[in-house]
BANUZA-799273 format. One record per atom (N, C-alpha, C, O, CB): residue number from 0; residue in one letter; atom name; x, y, z. Coordinates in nm, 2 decimals, decimal comma, always signed. Glycine has a CB too. Layout:
N
REC  pos  code  site      px      py      pz
REC  NUM     A    CA       X       Y       Z
...
END
This chain:
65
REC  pos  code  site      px      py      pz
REC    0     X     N   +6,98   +6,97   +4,39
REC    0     X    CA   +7,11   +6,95   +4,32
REC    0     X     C   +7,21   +6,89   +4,42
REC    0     X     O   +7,27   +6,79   +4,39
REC    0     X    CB   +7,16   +7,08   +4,26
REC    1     X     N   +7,22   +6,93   +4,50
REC    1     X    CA   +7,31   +6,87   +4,64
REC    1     X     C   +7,31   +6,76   +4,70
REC    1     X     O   +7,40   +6,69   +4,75
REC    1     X    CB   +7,29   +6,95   +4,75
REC    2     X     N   +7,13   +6,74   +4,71
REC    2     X    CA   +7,13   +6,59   +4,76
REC    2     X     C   +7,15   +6,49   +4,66
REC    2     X     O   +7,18   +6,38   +4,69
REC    2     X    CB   +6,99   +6,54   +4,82
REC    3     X     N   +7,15   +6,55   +4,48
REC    3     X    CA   +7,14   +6,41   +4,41
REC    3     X     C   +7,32   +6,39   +4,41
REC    3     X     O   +7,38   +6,28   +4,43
REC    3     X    CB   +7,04   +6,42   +4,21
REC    4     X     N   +7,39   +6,51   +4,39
REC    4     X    CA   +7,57   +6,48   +4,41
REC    4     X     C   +7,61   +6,37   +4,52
REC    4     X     O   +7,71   +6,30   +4,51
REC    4     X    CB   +7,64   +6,63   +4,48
REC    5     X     N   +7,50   +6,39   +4,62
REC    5     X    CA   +7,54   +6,35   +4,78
REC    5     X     C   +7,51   +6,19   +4,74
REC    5     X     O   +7,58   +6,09   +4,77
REC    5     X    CB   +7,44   +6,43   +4,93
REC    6     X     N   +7,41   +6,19   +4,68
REC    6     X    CA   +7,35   +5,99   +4,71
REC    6     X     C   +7,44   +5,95   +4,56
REC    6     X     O   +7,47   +5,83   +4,54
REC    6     X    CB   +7,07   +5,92   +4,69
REC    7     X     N   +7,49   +6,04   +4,47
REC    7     X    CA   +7,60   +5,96   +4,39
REC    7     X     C   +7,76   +5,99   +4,47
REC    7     X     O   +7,86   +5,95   +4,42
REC    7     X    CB   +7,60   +6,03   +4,20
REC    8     X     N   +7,75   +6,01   +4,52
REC    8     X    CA   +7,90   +6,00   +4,60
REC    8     X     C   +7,93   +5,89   +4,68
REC    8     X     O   +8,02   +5,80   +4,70
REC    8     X    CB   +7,93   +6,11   +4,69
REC    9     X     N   +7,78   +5,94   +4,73
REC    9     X    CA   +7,80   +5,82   +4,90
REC    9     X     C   +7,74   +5,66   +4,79
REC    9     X     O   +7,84   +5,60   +4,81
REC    9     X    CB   +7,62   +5,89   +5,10
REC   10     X     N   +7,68   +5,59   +4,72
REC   10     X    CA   +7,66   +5,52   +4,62
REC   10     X     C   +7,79   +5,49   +4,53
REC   10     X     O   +7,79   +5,39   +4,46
REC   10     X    CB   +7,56   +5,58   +4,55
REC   11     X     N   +7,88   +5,57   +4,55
REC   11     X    CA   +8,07   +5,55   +4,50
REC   11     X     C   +8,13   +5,43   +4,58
REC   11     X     O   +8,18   +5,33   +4,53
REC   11     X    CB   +8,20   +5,71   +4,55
REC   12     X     N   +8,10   +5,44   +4,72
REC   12     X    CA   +8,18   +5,37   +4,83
REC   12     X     C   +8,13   +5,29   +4,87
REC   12     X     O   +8,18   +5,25   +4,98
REC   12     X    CB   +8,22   +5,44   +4,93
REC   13     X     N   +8,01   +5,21   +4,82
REC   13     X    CA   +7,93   +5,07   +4,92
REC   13     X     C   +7,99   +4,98   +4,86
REC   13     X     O   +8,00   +4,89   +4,94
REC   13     X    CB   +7,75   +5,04   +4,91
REC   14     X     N   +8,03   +4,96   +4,79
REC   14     X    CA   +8,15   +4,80   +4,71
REC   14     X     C   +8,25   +4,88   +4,68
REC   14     X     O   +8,28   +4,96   +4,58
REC   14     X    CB   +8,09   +4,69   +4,52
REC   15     X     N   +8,33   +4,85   +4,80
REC   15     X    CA   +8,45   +4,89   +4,76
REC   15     X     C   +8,54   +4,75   +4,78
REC   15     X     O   +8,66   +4,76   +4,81
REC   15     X    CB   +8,50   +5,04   +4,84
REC   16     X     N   +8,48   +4,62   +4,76
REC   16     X    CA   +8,54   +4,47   +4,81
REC   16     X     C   +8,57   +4,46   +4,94
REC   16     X     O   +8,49   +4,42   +5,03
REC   16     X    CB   +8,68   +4,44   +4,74
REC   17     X     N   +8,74   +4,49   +4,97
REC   17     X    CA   +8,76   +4,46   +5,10
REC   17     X     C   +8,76   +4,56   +5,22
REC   17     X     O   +8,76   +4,54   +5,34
REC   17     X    CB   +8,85   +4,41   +5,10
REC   18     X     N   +8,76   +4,70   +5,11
REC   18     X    CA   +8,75   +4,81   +5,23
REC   18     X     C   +8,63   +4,82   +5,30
REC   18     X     O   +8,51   +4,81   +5,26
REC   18     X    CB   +8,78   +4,95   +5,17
REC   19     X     N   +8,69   +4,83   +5,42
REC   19     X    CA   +8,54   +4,87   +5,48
REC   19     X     C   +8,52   +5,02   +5,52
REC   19     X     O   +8,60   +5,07   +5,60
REC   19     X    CB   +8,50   +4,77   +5,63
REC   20     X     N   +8,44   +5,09   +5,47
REC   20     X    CA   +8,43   +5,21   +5,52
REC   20     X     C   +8,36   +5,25   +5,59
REC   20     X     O   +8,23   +5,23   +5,60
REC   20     X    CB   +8,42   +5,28   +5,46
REC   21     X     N   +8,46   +5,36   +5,71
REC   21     X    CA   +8,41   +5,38   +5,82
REC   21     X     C   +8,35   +5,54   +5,80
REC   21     X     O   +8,25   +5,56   +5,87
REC   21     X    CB   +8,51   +5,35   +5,92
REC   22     X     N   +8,40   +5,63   +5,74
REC   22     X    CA   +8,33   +5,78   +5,74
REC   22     X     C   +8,38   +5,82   +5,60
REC   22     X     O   +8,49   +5,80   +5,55
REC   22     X    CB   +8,37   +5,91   +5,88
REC   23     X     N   +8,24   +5,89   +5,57
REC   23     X    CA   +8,29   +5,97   +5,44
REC   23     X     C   +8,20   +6,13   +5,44
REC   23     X     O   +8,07   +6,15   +5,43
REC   23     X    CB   +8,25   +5,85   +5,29
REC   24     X     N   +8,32   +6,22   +5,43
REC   24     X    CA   +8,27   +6,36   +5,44
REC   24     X     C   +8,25   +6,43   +5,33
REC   24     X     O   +8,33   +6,46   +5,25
REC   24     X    CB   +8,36   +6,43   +5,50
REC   25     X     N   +8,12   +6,47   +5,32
REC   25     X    CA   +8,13   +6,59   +5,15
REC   25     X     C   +8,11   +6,69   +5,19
REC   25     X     O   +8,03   +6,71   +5,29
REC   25     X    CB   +8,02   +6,59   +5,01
REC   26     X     N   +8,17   +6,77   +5,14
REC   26     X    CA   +8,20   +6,96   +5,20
REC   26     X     C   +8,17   +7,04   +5,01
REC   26     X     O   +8,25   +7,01   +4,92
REC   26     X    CB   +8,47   +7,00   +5,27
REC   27     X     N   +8,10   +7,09   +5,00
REC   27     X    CA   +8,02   +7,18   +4,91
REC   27     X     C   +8,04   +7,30   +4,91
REC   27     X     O   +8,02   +7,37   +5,02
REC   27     X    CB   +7,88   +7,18   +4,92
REC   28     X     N   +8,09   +7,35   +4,79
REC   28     X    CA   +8,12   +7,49   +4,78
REC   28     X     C   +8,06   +7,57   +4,72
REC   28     X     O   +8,04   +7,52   +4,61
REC   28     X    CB   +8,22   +7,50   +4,75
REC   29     X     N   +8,02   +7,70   +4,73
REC   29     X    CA   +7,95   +7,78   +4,60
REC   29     X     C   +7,95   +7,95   +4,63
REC   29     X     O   +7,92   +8,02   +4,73
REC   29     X    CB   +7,76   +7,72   +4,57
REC   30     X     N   +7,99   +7,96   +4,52
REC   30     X    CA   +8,08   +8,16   +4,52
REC   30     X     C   +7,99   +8,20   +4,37
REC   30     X     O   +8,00   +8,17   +4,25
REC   30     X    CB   +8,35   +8,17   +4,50
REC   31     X     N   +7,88   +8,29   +4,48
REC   31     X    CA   +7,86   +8,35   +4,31
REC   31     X     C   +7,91   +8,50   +4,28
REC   31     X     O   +7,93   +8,54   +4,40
REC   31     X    CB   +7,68   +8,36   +4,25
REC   32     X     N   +7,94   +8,60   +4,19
REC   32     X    CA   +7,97   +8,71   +4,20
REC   32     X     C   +7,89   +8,79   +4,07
REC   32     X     O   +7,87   +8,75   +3,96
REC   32     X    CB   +8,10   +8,71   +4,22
REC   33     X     N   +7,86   +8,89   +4,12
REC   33     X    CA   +7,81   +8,96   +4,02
REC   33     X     C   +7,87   +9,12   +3,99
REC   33     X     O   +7,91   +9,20   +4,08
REC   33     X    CB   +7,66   +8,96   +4,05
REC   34     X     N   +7,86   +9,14   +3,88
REC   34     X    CA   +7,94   +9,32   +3,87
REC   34     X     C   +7,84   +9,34   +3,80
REC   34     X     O   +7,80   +9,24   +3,73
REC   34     X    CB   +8,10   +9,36   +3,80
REC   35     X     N   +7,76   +9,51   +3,78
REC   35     X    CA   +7,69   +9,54   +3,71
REC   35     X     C   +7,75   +9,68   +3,66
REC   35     X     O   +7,79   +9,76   +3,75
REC   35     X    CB   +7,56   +9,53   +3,78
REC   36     X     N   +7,75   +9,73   +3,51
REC   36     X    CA   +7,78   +9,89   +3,50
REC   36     X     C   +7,70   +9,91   +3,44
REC   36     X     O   +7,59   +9,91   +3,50
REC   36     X    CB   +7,88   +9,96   +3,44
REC   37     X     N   +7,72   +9,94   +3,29
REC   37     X    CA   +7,66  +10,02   +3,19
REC   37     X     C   +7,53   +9,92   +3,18
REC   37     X     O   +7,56   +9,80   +3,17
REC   37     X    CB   +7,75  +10,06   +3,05
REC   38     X     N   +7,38   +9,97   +3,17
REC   38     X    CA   +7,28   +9,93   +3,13
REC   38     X     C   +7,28   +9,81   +3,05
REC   38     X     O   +7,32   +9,82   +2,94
REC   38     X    CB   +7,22  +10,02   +3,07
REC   39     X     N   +7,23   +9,66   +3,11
REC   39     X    CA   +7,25   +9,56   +2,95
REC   39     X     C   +7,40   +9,45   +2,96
REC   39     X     O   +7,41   +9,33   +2,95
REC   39     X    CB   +7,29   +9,70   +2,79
REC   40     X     N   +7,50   +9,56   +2,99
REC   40     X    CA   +7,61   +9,49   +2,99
REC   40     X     C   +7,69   +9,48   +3,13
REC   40     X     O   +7,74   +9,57   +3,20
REC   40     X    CB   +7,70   +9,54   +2,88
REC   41     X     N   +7,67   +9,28   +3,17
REC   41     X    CA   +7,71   +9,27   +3,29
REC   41     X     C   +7,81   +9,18   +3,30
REC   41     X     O   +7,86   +9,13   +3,20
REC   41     X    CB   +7,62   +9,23   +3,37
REC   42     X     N   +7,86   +9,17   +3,42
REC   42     X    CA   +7,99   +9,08   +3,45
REC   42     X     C   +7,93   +8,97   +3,57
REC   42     X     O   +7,89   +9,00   +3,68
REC   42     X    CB   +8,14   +9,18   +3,51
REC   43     X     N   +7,94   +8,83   +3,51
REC   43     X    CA   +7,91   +8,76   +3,63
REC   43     X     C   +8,03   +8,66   +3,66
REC   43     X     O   +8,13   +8,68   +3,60
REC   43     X    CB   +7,78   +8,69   +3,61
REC   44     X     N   +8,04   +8,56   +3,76
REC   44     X    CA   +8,15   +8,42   +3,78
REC   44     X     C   +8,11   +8,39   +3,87
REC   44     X     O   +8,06   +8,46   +3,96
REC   44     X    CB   +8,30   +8,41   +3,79
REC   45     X     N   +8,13   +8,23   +3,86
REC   45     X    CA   +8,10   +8,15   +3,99
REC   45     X     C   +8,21   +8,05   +4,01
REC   45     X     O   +8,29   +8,03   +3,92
REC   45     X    CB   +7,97   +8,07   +4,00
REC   46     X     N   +8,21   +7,99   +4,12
REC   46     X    CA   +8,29   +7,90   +4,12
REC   46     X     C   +8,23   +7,81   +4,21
REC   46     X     O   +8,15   +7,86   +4,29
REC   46     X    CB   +8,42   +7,93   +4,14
REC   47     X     N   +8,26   +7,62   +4,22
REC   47     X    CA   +8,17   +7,55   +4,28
REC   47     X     C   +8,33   +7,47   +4,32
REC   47     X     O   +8,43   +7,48   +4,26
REC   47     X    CB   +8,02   +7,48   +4,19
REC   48     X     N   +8,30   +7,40   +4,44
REC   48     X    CA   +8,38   +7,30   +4,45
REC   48     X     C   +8,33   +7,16   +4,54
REC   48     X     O   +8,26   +7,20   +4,62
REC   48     X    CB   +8,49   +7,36   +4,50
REC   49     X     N   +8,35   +7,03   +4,56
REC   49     X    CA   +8,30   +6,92   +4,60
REC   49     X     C   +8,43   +6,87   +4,64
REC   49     X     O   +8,51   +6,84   +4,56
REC   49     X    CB   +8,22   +6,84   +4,52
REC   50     X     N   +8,45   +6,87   +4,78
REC   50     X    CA   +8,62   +6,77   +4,84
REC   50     X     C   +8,51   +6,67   +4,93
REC   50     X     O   +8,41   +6,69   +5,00
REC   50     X    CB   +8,78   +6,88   +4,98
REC   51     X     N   +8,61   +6,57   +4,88
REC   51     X    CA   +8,54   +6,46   +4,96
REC   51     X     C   +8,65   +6,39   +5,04
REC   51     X     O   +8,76   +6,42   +5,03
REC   51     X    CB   +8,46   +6,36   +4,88
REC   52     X     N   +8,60   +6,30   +5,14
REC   52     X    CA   +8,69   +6,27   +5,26
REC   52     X     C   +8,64   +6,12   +5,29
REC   52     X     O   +8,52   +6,09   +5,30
REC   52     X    CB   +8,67   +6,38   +5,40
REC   53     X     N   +8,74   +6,05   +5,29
REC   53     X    CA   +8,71   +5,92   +5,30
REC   53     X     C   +8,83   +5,82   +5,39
REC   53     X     O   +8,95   +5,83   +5,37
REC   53     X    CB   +8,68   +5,87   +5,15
REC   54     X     N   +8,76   +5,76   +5,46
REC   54     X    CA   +8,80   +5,68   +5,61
REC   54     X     C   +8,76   +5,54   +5,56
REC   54     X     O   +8,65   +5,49   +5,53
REC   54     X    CB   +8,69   +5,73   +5,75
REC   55     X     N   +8,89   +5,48   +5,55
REC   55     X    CA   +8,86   +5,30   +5,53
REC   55     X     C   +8,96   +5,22   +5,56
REC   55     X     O   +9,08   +5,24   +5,53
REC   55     X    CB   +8,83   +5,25   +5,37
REC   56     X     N   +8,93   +5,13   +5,63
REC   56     X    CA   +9,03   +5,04   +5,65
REC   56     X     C   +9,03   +4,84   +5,59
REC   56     X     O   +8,95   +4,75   +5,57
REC   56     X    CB   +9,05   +5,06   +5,80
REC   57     X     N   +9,12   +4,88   +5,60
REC   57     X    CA   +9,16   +4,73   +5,49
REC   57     X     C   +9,19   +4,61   +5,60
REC   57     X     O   +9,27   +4,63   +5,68
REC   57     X    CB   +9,34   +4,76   +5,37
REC   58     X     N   +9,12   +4,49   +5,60
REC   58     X    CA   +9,16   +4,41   +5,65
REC   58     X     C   +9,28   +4,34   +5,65
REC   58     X     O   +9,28   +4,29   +5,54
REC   58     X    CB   +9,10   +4,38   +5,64
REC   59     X     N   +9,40   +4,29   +5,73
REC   59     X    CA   +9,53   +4,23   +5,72
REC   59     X     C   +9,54   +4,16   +5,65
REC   59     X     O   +9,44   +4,10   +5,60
REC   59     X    CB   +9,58   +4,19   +5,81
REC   60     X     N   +9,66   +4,13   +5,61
REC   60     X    CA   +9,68   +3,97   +5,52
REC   60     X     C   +9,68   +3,87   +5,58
REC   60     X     O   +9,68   +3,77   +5,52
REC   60     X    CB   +9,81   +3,94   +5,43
REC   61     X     N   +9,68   +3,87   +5,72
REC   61     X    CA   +9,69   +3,74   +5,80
REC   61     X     C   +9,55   +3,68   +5,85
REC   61     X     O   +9,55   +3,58   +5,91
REC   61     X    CB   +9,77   +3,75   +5,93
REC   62     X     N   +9,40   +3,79   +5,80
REC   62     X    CA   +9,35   +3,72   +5,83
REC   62     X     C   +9,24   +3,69   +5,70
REC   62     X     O   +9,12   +3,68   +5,70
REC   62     X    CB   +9,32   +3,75   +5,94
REC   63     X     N   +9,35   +3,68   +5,58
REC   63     X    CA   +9,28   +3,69   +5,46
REC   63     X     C   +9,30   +3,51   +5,39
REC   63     X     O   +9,25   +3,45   +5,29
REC   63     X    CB   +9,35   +3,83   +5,35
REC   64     X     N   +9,39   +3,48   +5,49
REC   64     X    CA   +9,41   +3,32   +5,46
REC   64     X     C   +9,36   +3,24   +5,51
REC   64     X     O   +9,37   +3,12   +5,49
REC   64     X    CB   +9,51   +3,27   +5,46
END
């Protein structure tokens, strides 16, 4: 599951026109919790998160003429 997130993220940023990109960071998150009482009836939650980080620089206008 992580690597297919990872090759569609990083697959986001190869045409980006004129940016050229220099680093891009993915940071993956995952919290599961569980509560258990009465026999049968449980309490669960998770939470997930994906921040991504991206480094690009744009070439000048002076040397776009």
């Amino acid at each position: 599951m992580i690597r297919g997130y990872t090759l569609y993220a990083l697959n986001a940023f190869k045409d980006l026109g004129d940016a050229n990109v220099e680093e891009v960071s993915l940071k993956f998150g995952l919290k599961i919790g569980v509560k258990t009482g009465i026999p049968y009836i449980t309490e669960g939650s998770t939470d997930c998160n994906l921040e991504v980080l991206v480094k690009c620089t744009f070439p000048s206008k002076e040397n776009q003429l």
